[in-house]
C-alpha positions in Angstrom: -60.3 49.5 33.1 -59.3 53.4 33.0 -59.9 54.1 36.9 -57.7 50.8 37.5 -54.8 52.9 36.0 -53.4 55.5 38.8 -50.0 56.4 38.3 -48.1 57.9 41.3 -48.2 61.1 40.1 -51.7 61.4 39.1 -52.3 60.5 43.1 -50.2 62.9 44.1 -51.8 65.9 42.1 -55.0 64.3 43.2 -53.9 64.3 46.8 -52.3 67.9 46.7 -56.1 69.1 45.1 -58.0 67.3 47.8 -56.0 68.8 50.9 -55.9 72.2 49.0 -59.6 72.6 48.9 -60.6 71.0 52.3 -63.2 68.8 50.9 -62.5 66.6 53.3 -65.7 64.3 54.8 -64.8 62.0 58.0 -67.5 59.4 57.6 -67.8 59.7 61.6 -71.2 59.2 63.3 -73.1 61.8 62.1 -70.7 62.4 58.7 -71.7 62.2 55.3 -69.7 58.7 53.9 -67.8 58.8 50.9 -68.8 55.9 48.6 -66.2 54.6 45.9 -68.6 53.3 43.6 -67.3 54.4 40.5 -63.7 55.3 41.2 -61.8 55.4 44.7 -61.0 59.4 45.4 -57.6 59.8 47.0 -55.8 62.0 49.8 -52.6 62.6 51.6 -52.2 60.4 54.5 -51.5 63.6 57.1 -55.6 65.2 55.8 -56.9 61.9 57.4 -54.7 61.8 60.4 -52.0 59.5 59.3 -48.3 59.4 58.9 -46.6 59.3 55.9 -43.4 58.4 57.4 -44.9 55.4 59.3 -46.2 54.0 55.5 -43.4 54.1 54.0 -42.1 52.0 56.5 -44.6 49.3 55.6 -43.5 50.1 51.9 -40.1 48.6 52.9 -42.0 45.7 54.9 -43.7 44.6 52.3 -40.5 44.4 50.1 -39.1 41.9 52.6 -42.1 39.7 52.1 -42.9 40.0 48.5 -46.1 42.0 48.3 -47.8 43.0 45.2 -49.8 46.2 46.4 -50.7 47.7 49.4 -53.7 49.6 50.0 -54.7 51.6 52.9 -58.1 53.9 53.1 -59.2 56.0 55.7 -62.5 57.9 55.7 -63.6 56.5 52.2 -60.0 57.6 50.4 -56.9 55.9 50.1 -54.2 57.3 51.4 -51.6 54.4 50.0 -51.7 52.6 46.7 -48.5 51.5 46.3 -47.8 48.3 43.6 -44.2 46.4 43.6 -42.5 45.8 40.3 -43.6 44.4 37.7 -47.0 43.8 39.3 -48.8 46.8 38.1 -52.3 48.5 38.7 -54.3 47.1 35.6 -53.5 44.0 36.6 -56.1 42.0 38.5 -55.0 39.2 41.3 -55.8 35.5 42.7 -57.9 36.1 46.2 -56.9 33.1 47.0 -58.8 32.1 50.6 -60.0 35.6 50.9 -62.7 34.4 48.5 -64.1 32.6 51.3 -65.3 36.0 52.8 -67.1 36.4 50.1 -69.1 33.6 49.8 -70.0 34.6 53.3 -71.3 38.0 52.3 -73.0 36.6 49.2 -74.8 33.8 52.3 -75.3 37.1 54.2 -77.3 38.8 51.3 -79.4 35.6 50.8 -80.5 35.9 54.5 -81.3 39.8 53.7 -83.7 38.4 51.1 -85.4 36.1 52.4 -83.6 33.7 50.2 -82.0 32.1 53.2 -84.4 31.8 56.9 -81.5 31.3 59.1 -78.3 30.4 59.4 -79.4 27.8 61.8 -80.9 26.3 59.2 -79.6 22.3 58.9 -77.2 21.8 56.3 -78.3 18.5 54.9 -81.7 19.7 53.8 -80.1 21.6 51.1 -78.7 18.0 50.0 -81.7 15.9 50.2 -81.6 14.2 46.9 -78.1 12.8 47.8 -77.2 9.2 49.1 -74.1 10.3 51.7 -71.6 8.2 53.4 -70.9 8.0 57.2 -74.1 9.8 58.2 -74.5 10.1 61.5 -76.9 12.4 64.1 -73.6 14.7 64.7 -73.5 15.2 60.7 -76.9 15.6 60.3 -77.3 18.7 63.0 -74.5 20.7 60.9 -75.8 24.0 60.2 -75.6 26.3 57.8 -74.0 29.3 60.6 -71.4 26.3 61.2 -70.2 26.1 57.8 -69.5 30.1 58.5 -67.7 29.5 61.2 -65.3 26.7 60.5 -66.8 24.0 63.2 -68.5 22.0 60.9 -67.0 18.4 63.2 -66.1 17.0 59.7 -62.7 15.0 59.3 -60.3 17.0 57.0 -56.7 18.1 56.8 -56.2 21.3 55.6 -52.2 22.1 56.9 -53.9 25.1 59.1 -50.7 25.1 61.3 -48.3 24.4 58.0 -49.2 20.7 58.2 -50.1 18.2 55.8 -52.8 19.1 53.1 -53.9 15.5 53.0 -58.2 16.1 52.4 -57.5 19.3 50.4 -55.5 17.2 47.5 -58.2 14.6 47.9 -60.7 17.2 47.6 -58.8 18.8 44.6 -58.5 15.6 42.8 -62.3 13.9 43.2 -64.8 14.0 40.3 -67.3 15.4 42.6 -66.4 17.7 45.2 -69.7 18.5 46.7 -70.0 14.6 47.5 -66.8 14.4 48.9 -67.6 17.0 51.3 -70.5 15.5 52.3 -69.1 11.7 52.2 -66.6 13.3 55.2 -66.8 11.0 58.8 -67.2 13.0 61.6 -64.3 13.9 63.7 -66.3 16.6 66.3 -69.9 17.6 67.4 -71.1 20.8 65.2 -69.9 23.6 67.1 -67.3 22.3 69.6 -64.2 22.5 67.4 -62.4 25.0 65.5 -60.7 23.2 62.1 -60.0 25.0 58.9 -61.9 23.0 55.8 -62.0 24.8 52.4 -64.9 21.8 51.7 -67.0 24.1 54.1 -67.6 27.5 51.8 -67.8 25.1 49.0 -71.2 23.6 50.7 -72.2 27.3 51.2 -71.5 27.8 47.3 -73.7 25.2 46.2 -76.8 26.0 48.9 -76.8 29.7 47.3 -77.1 28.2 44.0 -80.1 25.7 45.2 -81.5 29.2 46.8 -81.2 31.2 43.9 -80.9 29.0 40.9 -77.4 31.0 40.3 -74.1 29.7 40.5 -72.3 32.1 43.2 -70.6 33.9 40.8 -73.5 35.3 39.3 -75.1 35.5 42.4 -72.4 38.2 43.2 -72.4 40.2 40.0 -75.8 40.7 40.3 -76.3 41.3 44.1 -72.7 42.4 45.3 -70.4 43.4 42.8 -73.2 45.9 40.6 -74.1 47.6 43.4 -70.3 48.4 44.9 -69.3 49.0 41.2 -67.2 45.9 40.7 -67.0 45.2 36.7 -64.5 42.9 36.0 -63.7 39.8 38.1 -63.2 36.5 37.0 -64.4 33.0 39.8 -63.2 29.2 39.0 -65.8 26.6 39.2 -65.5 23.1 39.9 -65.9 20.2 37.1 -70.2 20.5 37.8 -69.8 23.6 37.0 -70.1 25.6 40.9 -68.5 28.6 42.2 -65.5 27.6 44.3 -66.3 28.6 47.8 -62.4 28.0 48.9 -60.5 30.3 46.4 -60.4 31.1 43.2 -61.8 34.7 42.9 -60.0 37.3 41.2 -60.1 40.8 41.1 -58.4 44.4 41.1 -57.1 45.6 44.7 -58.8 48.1 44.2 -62.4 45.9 44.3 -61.2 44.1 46.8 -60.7 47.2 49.0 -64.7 47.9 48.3 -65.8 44.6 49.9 -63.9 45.6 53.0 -65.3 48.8 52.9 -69.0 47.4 53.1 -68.2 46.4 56.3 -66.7 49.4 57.3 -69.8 50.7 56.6 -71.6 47.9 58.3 -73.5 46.4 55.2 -74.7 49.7 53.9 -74.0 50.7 50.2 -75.1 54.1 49.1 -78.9 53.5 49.9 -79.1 50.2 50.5 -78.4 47.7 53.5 -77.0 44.8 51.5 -76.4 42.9 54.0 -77.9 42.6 57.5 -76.4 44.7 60.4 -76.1 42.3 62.9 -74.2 40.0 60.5 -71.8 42.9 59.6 -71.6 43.3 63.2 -70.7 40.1 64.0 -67.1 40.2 62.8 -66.1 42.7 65.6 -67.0 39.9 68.5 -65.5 37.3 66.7 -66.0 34.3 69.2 -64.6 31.1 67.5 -60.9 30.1 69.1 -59.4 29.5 65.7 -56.4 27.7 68.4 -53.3 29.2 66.3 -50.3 28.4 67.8 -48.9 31.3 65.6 -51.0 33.3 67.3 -53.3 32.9 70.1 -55.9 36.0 69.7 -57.0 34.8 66.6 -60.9 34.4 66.3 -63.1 33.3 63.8 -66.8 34.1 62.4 -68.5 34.1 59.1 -65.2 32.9 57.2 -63.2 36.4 59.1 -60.3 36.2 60.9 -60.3 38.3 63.6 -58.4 40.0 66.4 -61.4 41.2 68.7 -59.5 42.9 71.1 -58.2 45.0 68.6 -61.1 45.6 66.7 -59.7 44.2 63.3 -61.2 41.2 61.3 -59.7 40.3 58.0 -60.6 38.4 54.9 -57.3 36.0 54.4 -55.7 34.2 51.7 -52.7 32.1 51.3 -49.5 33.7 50.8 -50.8 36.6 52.8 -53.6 38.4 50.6 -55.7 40.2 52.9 -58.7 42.6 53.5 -58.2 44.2 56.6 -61.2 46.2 58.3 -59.9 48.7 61.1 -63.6 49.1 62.6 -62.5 51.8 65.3 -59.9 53.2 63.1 -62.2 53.8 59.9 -59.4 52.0 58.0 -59.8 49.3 54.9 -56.5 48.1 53.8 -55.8 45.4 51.1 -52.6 43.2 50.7 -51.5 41.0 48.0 -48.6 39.0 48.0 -46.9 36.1 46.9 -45.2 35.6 50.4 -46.0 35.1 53.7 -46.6 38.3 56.2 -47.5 38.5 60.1 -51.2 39.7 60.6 -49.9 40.7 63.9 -47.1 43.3 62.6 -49.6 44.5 59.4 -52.4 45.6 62.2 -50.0 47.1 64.7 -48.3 48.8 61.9 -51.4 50.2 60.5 -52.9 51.2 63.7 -49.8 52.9 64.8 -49.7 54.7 61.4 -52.9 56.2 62.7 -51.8 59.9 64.8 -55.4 61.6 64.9 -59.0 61.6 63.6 -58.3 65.4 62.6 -55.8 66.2 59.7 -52.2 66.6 60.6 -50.4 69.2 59.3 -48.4 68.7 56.0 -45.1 66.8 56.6 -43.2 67.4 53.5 -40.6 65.5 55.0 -42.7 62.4 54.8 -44.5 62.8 51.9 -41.2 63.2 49.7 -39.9 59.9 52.0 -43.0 58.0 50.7 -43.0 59.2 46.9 -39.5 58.1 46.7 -40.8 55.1 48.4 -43.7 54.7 45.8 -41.4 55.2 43.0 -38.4 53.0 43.8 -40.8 50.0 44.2 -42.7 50.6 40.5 -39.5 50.6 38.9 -38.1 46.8 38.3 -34.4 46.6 38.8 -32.7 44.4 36.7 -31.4 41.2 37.5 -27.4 40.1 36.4 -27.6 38.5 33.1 -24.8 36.4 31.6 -23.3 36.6 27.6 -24.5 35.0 25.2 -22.6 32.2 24.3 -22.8 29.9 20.5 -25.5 27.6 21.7 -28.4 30.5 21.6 -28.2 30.4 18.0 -28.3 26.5 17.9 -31.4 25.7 20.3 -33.5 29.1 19.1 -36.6 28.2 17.4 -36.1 24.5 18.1 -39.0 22.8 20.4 -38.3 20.1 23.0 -41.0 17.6 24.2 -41.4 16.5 27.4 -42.8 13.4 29.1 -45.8 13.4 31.4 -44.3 15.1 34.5 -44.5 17.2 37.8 -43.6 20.5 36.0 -46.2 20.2 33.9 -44.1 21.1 30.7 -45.7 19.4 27.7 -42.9 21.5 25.2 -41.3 24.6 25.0 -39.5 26.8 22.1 -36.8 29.6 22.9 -36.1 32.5 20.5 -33.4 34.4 22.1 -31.9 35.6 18.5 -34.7 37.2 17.5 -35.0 41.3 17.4 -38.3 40.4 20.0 -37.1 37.1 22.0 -39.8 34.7 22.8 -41.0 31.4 23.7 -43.6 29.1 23.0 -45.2 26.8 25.9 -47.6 23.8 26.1 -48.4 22.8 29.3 -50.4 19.2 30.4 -53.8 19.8 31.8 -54.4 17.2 34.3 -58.3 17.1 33.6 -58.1 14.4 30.8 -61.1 15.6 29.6 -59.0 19.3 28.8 -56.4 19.8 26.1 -52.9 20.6 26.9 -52.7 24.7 27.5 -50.6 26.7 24.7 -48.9 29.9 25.8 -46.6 32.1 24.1 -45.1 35.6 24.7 -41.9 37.6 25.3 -39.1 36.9 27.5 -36.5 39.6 28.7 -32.7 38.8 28.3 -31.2 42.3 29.9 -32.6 40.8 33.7 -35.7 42.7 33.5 -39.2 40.6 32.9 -41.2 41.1 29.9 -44.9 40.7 30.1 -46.9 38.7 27.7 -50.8 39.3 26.8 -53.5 37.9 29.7 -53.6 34.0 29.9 -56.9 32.3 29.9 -57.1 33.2 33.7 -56.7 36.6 32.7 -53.6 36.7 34.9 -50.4 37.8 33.0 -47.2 35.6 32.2 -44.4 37.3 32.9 -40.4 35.6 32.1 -37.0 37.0 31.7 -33.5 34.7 31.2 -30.0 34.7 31.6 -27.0 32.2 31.0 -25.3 31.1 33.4 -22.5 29.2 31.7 -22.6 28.3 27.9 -24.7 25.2 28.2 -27.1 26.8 31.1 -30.1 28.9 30.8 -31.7 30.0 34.0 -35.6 31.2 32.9 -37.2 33.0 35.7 -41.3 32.5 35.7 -43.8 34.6 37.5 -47.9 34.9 37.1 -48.8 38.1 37.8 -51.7 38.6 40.4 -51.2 34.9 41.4 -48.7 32.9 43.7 -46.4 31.3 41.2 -42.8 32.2 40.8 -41.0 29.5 39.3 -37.2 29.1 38.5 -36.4 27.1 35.8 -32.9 25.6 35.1 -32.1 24.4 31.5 -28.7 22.3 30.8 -29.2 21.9 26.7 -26.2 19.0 25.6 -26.7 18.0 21.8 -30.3 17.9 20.6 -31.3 17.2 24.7 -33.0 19.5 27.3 -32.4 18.7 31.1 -35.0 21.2 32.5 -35.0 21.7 37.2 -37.2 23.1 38.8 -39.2 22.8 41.8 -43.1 21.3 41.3 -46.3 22.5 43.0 -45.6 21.2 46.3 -42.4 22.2 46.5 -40.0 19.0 45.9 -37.2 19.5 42.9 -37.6 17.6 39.7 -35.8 16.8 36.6 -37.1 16.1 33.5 -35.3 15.4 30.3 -36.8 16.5 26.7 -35.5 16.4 23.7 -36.2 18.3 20.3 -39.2 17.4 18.5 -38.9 14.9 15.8 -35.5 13.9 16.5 -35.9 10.2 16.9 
């Protein structure tokens, strides 16, 4: 989308015009708020009383943990946009859990209309047409404000604290999720204990599609996304066809930056109260002891993390994709990543960025820091790249076929002679009811990635190779706006292809193909 595509030094005219005129509106008690509806306007960080100096040190932070963007907005603008080579603007991303604070807000505008009476309301009465296993008087007074906030007593493994993901892969791999939720034993009373369960928004998914008649995603183009301005965002559903409530919601930075800034503006849009003001109120006295051993002021409420004490609450996903509010500060920032971060470091940093509610005056020492900042991160540096030897000739254009196995590779062609080099993919689908998936695009061979056209999650495929001997091809794979970067090692001896790499949960495999046809 055109307003998706800001290069650094249209924000930087834009920023010079903005603090040049003064039209600058503090959306303080009392201020008029600046609404992003149809496009995000943008300002130096020093006009709304920030450092420039300070974010460019969380430029080089987020280069240490492999972020994709960074957004920070103060009073309505944003102050930082910054994307990390080659993830690019235009480019939408994977939510990952942060998707669960959606499905909260979309349960939040349900109880705005009506749709919902109360999140007290018992859970089970949504589900009263199904025959569940282990029911018992604790499952039976789950409630609907439970599922919100994480204490829902049910039995699951999740690997909160890095542990095993046991019920998650069960959950991923049953025909029915919904009934695997609810077939759960009970492990606590409602209410008593904090334990992370993806299975929970998932419930929350299917009771706004009872309520509505909707599926979720629907539910949130029509009642949350159309009136923040949010156009294009894609949302997996499970095999009966829900909204995930766990994950699986993608969408720009820049979108993502516009939920956050609902609550900012506690629940208000323009001229309307989308969601109730208690409920957007609720995040900033977080109560739930999420018991993180990583970090003991954690808090939970209405699937936020929170540190109360510091008046921050944050939608989270896996690998660290975030949207932060800063409810003293007037702050949304957004993260995406395909790393790791510390909540604690991103908040202190961010708040420490913060000098004043009043402009600063102009550092031109800072703002050239962070420019050069900006524009050393957008450019991808290459990678080393070896010759190449005899054997590209040989094995370009061929395809090996692989066995069944924990790569996923069904076959794959290499053209690294051509005047465009390319490959062609096929990978297994492990829904037997789904074909194998067929991708094909460019590959780089001078260490810089080459990006193909939007796969069918409307993510992009992004691969570059080198050699690393004359029998080895080292094929570096990355999913833009999603978690996987993949390193694939290929040994080719005769008409045979050893490919190593590591699987989905992490362990190394081998798997040996060889070229189509040739027994």
């Amino acid at each position: 989308m055109p307003d998706k595509v800001v290069t650094i030094a249209r924000t930087a005219l834009c920023s010079v015009l903005i603090a040049a005129i003064g039209c600058i509106a503090h959306a303080e008690d009392g201020a008029e708020s600046v609404w992003p509806t149809r496009q995000w306007q943008t300002s130096t960080p020093e006009a709304q009383g920030i450092d420039s100096t300070a974010l460019a040190g969380l430029i080089d932070y987020g280069a240490t943990r492999s972020f994709d963007s960074l957004l920070i907005a103060r009073h309505g603008r944003i102050v930082l946009d910054a994307y990390y080579a080659p993830y690019t603007a235009d480019i939408p991303h994977v939510a990952n859990s942060a998707t669960k604070a959606v499905i909260g807000t979309l349960t939040a505008i349900a109880a705005k209309e009506g749709v919902l009476d109360s999140p007290n309301h018992p859970m089970l009465e949504f589900f009263a047409d199904r025959a569940l296993a282990n029911l018992d008087d604790r499952k039976k007074s789950i409630t609907v404000q439970n599922l919100l906030d994480m204490t829902s007593g049910m039995e699951w493994e999740e690997g909160f604290e890095g542990g095993r993901e046991q019920t998650l892969h069960e959950f991923g791999r049953a025909a029915n999720w919904i009934q695997f939720v609810l077939d759960r034993p009970m492990a606590h009373v409602p209410g008593d204990v904090f334990n992370y369960n993806s299975g929970n928004p998932h419930l929350l998914s299917a009771i706004i599609t009872r309520l509505t008649g909707m599926t979720a995603w629907d539910y949130a183009k029509a009642k949350l996304f159309a009136p923040l301005g949010i156009g294009a965002s894609r949302w997996w559903h499970d095999s009966q066809g829900l909204t995930t409530g766990g994950g699986g919601l993608i969408l720009y930075p820049r979108d993502m930056a516009k939920i956050g800034y609902l609550y900012l503006r506690k629940g208000r849009w323009e001229d309307q109260q989308l969601i109730p003001l208690d409920w957007a109120d609720r995040q900033n006295h977080a109560a739930v002891n999420m018991n993180a051993s990583f970090d003991a002021d954690l808090r939970y409420s209405n699937l936020f993390w929170a540190f109360p004490d510091k008046h921050v609450y944050m939608a989270v996903g896996d690998r660290c994709q975030l949207i932060m509010v800063f409810s003293k500060l007037d702050i949304v920032a957004v993260v995406t990543a395909r790393n790791y971060c510390s909540f604690s470091k991103m908040v202190n940093d961010i708040s420490g960025a913060v000098k004043s509610d009043a402009a600063l005056p102009p550092n031109s020492t800072g703002a050239t820091l962070l420019a050069n900042k900006l524009r050393d991160i957008s450019i991808e540096k290459p990678t080393e790249v070896g010759a190449m030897p005899a054997i590209a000739l040989s094995i370009s254009g061929k395809t090996y076929q692989f066995p069944d196995n924990a790569l996923n590779v069904k076959s794959l062609s290499l053209s690294l002679t051509d005047v465009h080099p390319h490959y062609d993919l096929e990978i297994y689908t492990r829904d037997p009811a789904l074909p194998s998936l067929k991708l094909a695009g460019p590959i780089g061979l001078d260490g810089l990635y080459r990006k193909g056209e939007p796969t069918p999650l409307v993510l992009v495929l992004a691969l570059k190779g080198a050699w690393s001997n004359s029998q080895t091809f080292a094929i570096d794979v990355r999913l833009l706006g999603g978690e996987i970067d993949r390193k694939w090692i290929l040994s080719f001896d005769g008409g045979r292809l050893n490919l190593r790499g590591k699987a989905e949960d992490g362990r190394e495999v081998s798997v040996e193909g060889e070229i189509a046809g040739s027994n």
